[in-house]
C-alpha positions, 0 to 999 in steps of 0.5 A, a space after each residue: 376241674 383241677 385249678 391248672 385246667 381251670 386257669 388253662 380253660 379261662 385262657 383258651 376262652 380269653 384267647 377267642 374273647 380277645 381275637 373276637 373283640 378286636 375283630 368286632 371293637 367289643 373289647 372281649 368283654 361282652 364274650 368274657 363275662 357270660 363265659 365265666 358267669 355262665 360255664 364256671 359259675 363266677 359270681 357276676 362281679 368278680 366276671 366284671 372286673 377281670 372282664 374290666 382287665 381284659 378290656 385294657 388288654 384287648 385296647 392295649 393289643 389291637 390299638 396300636 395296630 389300627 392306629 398305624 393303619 390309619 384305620 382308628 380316628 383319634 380325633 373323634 375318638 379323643 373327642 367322645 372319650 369326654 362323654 364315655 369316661 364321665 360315664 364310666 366312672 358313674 357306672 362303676 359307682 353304681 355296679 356296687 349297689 345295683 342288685 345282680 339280677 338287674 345286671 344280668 337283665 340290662 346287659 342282655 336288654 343292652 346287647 338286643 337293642 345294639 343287634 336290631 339297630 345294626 341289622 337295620 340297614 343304614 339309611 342314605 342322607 342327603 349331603 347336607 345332612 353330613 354337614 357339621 360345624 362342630 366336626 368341621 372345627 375340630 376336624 372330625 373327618 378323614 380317610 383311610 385305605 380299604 385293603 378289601 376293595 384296594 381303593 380310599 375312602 373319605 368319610 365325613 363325620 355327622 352328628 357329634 354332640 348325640 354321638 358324645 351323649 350315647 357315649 357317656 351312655 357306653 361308658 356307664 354300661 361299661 363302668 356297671 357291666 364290666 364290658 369295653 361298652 363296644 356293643 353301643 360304642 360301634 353302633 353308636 359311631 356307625 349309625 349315629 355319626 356315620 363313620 365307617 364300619 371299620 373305622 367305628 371297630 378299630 376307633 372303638 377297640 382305641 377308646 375302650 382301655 380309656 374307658 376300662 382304666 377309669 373305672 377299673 380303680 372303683 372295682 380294685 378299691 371294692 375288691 372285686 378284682 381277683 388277681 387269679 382270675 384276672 391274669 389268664 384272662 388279661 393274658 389270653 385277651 391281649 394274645 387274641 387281641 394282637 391276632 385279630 388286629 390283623 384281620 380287620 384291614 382285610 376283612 369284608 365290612 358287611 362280614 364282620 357286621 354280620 359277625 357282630 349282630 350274631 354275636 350280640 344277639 347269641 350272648 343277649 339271649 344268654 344273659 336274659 336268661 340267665 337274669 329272668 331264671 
């Protein structure tokens, strides 16, 4: 493959990665590094950190957007970026001393359990259970406009402090895998602190550059960013990204958890065997 169709073939990848991950509040990494891994033989590392790029581009691309729409939180997402940046940058220092294999294997064990979790159907809880001092005081909750069914919706937000704890948890799985960490980000806010599906997708699409960008000094220092493979990457990420920003308004929410369990579980596979052969 001559290098103008491998940098043409890495663009058209990063293009659907970025549209996906914005869809999904993935960041397009989860889609990057098995492509690159996995199609064009790039060493896992130097995968992870243009995936680490490509996830400030997806965040740059779509965030805006949901923001505008009212669809991302920023307080909750202003609050739990205390947890996932102290774990990305614990990530990042052990990306450079974790064996390769063992990334592999954690990044599939990581996308299997997202998908269980998220095809498990949400259980109702009683309106006490929604009550929280902690989101109350720090006015956690909100609303926004649901363009698929045209009607408000109020959603109160349960369980902070676990949600800051799983997401120190994402932000190391990002810092060490080179992912926005959006596989437990969403399930994490959707199942844990019961926020919308939307609004756990774009809120997480809001946090991932934040998340990417602390980490992204280590993998520059350790010169594991290649400025080639990084840039059509970044390029086709923010391009797909800023396409996807647009569909999530209108989508179905049961449509785009379906989407998300498939795509989890279609990549998991992919990295367990890439790891255990």
């Amino acid at each position: 493959m001559t290098p103008l169709l491998l940098i043409a073939s890495v663009f058209a990848i990063a293009l659907i990665a970025g549209f996906a991950g914005s869809l999904l509040g993935l960041g397009g990494g989860i889609i990057i590094v098995p492509a690159l891994t996995l199609i064009f033989g790039v060493d896992i590392r130097l995968a992870i950190g243009a995936s680490i790029i490509s996830v400030i581009a997806t965040s740059s691309g779509a965030a805006a957007a949901y923001v505008k729409e009212n669809l991302a939180n920023l307080r909750v997402a202003m609050f739990l970026e205390i947890g996932t940046t102290l774990g990305a940058i614990s990530g990042a220092y052990l990306a450079g001393i974790v064996h390769t294999r063992f990334l592999f294997i954690l990044f599939g064990l990581l996308l299997a359990w997202s998908a269980v979790a998220m095809l498990k159907k949400r259980r109702e809880l009683h309106a006490d259970a929604y009550v929280s001092a902690i989101a109350d005081h720090l006015r956690l909750h909100s609303s926004y406009f649901d363009e698929a069914t045209g009607q408000a919706v109020d959603y109160r937000v349960t369980n902070p402090v676990t949600g800051l704890g799983l997401m120190y948890l994402a932000g190391a799985a990002s810092g060490l895998l080179g992912i926005g960490s959006g596989a437990l980000k969403v399930p994490a806010m959707d199942l844990a602190m019961r926020l919308p599906m939307k609004v756990s997708a774009a809120t997480s699409n809001f946090m991932i550059g934040v998340t990417a960008a602390a980490s992204a000094g280590l993998y520059f220092v350790r010169g594991q960013i290649d400025p080639v493979l990084a840039a059509p990457v970044a390029a086709g990420v923010l391009f797909g990204a800023t396409i996807g920003s647009r569909f999530l308004g209108r989508a179905q929410s049961r449509v785009i958890r379906a989407v998300f369990v498939v795509v989890l579980v279609v990549v998991s596979v992919e990295m367990l065997v890439k790891g255990l052969s």
